[in-house]
Z-matrix of the N, CA and C atoms (Angstrom, degrees):
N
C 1 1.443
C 2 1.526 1 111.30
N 3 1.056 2 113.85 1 -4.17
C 4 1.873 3 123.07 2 166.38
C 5 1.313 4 110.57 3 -26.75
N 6 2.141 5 123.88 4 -45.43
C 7 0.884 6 125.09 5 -177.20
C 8 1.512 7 113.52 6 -58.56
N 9 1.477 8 132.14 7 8.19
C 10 1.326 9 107.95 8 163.61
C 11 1.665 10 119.20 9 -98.35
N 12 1.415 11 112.39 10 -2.74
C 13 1.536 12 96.65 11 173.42
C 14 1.891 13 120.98 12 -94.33
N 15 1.408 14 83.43 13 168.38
C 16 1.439 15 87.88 14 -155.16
C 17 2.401 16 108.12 15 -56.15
N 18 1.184 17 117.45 16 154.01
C 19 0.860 18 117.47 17 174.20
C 20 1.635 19 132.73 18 -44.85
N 21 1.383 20 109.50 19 -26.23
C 22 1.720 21 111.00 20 -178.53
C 23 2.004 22 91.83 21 -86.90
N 24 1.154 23 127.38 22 -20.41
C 25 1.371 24 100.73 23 179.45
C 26 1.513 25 114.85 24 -90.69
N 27 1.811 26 112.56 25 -2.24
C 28 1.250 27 125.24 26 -164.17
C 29 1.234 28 105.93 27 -88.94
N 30 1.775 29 120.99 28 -5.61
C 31 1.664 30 137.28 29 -156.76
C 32 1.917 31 94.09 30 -113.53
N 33 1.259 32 101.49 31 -32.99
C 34 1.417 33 101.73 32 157.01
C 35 1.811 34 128.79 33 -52.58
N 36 1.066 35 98.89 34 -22.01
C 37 1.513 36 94.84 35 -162.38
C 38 2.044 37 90.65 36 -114.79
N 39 1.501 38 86.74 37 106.41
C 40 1.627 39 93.81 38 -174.69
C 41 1.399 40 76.07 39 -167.61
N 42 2.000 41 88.97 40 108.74
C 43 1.578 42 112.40 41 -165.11
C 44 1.493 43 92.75 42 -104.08
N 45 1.349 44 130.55 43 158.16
C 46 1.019 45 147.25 44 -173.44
C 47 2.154 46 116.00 45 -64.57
N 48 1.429 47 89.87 46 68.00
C 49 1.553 48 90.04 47 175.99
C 50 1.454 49 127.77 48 -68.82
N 51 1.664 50 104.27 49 -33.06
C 52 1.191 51 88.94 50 -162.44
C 53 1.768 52 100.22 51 -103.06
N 54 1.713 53 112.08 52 159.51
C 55 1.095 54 100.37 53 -170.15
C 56 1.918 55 121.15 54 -54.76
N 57 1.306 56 107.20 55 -29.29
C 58 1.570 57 114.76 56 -172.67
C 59 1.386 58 113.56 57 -63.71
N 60 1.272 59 115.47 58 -25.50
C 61 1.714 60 136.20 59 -174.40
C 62 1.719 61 91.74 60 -59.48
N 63 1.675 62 115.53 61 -46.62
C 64 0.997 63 89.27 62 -159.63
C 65 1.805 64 120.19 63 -83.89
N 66 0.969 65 114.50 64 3.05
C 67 1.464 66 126.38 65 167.80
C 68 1.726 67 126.39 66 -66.66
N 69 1.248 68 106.36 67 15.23
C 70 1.307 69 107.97 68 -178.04
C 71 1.733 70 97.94 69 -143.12
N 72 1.287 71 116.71 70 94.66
C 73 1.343 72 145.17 71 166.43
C 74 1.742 73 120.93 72 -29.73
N 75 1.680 74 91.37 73 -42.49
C 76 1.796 75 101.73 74 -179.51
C 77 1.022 76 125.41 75 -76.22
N 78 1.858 77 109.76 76 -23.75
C 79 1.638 78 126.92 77 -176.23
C 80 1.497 79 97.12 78 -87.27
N 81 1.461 80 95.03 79 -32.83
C 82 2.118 81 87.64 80 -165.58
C 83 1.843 82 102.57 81 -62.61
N 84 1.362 83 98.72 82 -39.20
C 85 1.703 84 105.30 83 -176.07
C 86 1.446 85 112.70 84 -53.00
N 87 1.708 86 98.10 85 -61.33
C 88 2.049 87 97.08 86 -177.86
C 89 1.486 88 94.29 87 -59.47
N 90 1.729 89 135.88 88 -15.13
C 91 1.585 90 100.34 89 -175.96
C 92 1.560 91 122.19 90 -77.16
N 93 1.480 92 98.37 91 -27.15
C 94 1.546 93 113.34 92 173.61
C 95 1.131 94 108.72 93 -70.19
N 96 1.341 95 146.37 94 -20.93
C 97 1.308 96 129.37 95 165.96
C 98 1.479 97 119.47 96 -104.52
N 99 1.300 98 110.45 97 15.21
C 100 1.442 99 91.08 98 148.71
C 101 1.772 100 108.66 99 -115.09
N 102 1.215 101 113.56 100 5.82
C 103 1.680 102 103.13 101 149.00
C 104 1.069 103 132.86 102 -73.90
N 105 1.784 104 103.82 103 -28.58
C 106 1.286 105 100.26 104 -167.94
C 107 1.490 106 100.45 105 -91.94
N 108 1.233 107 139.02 106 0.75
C 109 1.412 108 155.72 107 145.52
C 110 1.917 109 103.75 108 -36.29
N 111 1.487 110 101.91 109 -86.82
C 112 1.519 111 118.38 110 163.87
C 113 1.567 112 99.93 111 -40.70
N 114 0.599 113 138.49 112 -11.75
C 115 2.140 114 122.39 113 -167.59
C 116 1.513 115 101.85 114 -101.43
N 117 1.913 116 103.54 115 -34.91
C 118 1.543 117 119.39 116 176.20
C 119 1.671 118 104.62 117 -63.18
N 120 0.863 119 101.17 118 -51.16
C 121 1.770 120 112.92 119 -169.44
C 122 1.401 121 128.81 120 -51.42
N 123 1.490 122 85.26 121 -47.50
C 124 1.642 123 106.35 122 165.88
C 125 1.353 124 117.76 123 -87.26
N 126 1.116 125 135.74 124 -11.21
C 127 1.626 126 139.83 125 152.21
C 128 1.495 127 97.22 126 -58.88
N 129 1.381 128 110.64 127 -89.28
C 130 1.641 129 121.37 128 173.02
C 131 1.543 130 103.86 129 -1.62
N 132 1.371 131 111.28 130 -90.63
C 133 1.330 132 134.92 131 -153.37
C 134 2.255 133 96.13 132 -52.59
N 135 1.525 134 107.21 133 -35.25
C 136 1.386 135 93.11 134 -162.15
C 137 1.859 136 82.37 135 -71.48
N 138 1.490 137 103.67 136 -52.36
C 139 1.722 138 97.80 137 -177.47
C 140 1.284 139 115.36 138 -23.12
N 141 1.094 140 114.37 139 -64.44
C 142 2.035 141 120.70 140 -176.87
C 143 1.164 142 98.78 141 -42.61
N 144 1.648 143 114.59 142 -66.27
C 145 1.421 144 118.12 143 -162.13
C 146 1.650 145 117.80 144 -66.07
N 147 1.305 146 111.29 145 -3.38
C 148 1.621 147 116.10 146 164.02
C 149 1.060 148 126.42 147 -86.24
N 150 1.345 149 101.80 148 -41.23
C 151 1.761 150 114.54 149 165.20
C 152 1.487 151 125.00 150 -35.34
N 153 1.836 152 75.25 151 -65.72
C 154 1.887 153 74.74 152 176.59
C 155 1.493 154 126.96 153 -71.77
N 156 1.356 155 115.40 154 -24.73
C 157 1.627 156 111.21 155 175.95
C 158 1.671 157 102.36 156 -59.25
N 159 1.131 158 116.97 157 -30.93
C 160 1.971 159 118.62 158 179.64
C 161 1.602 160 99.61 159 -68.34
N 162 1.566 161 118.48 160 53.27
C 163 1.184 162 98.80 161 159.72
C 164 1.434 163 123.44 162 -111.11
N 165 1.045 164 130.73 163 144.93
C 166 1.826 165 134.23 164 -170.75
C 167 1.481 166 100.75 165 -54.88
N 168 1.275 167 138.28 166 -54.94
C 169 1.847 168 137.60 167 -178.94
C 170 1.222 169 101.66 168 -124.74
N 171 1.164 170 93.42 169 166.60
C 172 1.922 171 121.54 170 170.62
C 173 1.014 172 97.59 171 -101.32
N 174 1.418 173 86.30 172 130.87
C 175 1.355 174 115.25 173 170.96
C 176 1.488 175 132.39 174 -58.64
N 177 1.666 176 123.65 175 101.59
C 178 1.562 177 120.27 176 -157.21
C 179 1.611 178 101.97 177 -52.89
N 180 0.998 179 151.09 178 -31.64
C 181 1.416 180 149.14 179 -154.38
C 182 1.813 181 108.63 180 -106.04
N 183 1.424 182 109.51 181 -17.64
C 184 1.195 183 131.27 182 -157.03
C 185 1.886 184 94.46 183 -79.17
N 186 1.741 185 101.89 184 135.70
C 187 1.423 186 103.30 185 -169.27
C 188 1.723 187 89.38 186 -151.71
N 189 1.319 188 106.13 187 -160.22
C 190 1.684 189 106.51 188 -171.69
C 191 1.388 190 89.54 189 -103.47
N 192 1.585 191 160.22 190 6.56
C 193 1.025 192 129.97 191 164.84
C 194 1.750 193 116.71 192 -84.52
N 195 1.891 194 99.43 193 -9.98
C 196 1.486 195 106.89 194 179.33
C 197 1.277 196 104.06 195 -78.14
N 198 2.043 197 107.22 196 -41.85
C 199 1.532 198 98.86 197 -165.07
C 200 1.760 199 101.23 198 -57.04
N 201 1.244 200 108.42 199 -28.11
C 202 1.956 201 106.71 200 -155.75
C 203 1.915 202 73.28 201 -77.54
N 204 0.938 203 159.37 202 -65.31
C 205 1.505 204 151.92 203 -154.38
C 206 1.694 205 120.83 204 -47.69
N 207 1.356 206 82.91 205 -25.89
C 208 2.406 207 99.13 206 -164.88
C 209 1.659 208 83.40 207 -100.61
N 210 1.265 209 119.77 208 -45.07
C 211 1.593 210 122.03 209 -178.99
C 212 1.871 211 108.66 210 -46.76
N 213 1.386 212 98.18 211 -46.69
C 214 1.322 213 101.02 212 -162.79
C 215 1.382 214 123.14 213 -74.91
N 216 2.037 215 91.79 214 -37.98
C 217 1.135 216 102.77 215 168.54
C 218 2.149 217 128.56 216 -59.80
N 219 1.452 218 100.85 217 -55.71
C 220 1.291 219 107.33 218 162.75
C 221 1.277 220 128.14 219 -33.78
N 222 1.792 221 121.17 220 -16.19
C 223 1.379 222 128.31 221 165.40
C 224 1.123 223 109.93 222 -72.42
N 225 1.418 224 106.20 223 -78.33
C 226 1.588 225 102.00 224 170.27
C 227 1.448 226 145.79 225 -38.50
N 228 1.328 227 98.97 226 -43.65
C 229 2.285 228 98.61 227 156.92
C 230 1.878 229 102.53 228 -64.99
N 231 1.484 230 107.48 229 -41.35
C 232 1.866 231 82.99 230 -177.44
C 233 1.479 232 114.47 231 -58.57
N 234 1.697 233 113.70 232 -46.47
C 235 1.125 234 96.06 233 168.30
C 236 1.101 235 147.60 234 -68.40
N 237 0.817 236 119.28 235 -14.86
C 238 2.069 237 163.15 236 -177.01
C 239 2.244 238 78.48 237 -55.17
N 240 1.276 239 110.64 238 -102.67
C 241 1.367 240 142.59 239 151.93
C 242 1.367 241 111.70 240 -4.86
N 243 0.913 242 134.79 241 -37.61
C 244 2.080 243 150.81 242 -159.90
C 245 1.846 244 78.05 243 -96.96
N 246 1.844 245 113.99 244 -79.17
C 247 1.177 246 110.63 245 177.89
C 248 1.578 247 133.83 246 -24.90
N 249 1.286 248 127.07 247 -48.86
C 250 1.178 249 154.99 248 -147.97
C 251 1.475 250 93.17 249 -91.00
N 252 1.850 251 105.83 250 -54.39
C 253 1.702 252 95.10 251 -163.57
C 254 1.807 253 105.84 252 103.13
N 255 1.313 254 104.85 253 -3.61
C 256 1.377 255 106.71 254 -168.14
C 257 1.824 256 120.35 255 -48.79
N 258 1.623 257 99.62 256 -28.86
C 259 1.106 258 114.31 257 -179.95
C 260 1.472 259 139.41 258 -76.14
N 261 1.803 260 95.22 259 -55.01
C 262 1.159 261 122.58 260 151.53
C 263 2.072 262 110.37 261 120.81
N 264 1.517 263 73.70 262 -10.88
C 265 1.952 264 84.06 263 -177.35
C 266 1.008 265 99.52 264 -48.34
N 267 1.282 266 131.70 265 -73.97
C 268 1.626 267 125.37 266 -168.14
C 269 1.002 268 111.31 267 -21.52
N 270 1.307 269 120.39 268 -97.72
C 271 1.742 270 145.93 269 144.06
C 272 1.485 271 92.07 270 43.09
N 273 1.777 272 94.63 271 -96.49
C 274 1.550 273 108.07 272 173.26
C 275 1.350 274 138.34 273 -40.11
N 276 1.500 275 112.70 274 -36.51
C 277 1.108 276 113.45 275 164.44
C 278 1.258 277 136.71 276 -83.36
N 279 1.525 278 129.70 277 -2.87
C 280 0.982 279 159.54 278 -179.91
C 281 1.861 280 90.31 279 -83.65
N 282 1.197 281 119.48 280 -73.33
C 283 1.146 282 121.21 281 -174.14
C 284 1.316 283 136.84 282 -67.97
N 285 1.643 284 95.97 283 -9.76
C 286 1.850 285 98.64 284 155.23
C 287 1.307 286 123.32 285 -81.28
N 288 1.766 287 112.32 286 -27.49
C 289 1.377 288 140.63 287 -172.47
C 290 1.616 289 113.93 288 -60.70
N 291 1.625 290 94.38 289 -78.71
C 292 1.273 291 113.32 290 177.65
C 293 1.720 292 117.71 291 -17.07
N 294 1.662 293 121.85 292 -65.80
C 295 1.328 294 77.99 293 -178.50
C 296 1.885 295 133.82 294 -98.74
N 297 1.154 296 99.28 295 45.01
C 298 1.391 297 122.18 296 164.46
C 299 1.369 298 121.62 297 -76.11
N 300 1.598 299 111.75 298 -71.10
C 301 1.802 300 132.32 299 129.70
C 302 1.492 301 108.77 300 5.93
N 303 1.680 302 108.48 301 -72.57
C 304 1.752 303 101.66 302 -160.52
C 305 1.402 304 89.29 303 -102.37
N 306 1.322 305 154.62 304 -16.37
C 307 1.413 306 112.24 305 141.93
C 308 1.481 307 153.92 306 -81.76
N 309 1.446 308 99.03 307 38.82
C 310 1.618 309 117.55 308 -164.67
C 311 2.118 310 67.07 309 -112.02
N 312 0.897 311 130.15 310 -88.86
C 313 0.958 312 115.18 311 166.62
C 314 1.973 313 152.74 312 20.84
N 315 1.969 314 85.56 313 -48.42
C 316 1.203 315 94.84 314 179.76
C 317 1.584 316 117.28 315 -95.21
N 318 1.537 317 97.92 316 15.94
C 319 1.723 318 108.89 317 -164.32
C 320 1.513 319 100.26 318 -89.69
């Protein structure tokens, strides 16, 4: 479901295919954190989007151009939020990761 974020964070995520990629420790690091950025976002975004399905009524006015409006919006605060760090997943996951990352590196 990656295909819903926007294209400049989708140019971020260029995982280490080729074998030479993986010999450089500094690129492998910024690559893990901007997945683990994207991994925040899309947690975030399903969170929002659970929230709101937990609502007690439907909404009398409520139709599919609102649902596609709260949908769209909830991307943008996850990503909004992922950016920021607001959460902290990244963070964490970055920091269990990382030295896995720079010793794939030392091979």
């Amino acid at each position: 479901m990656m295909d819903k974020f926007p294209l400049d964070i989708m140019q971020k995520n260029v995982l280490l295919a080729r074998p030479e990629d993986n010999k450089n420790p500094d690129r492998a690091v910024k690559e893990l954190e901007a997945v683990a950025e994207q991994f925040e976002a899309l947690l975030v975004e399903k969170m929002f989007a659970a929230g709101r399905a937990s609502k007690l009524a439907e909404d009398p006015m409520g139709n599919k151009a609102t649902d596609t409006f709260y949908s769209l919006l909830d991307r943008e605060y996850a990503i909004s939020a992922a950016d920021q760090g607001s959460f902290g997943i990244a963070e964490a996951l970055v920091a269990q990761f990382r030295h896995h990352v720079q010793a794939s590196g030392d091979r």
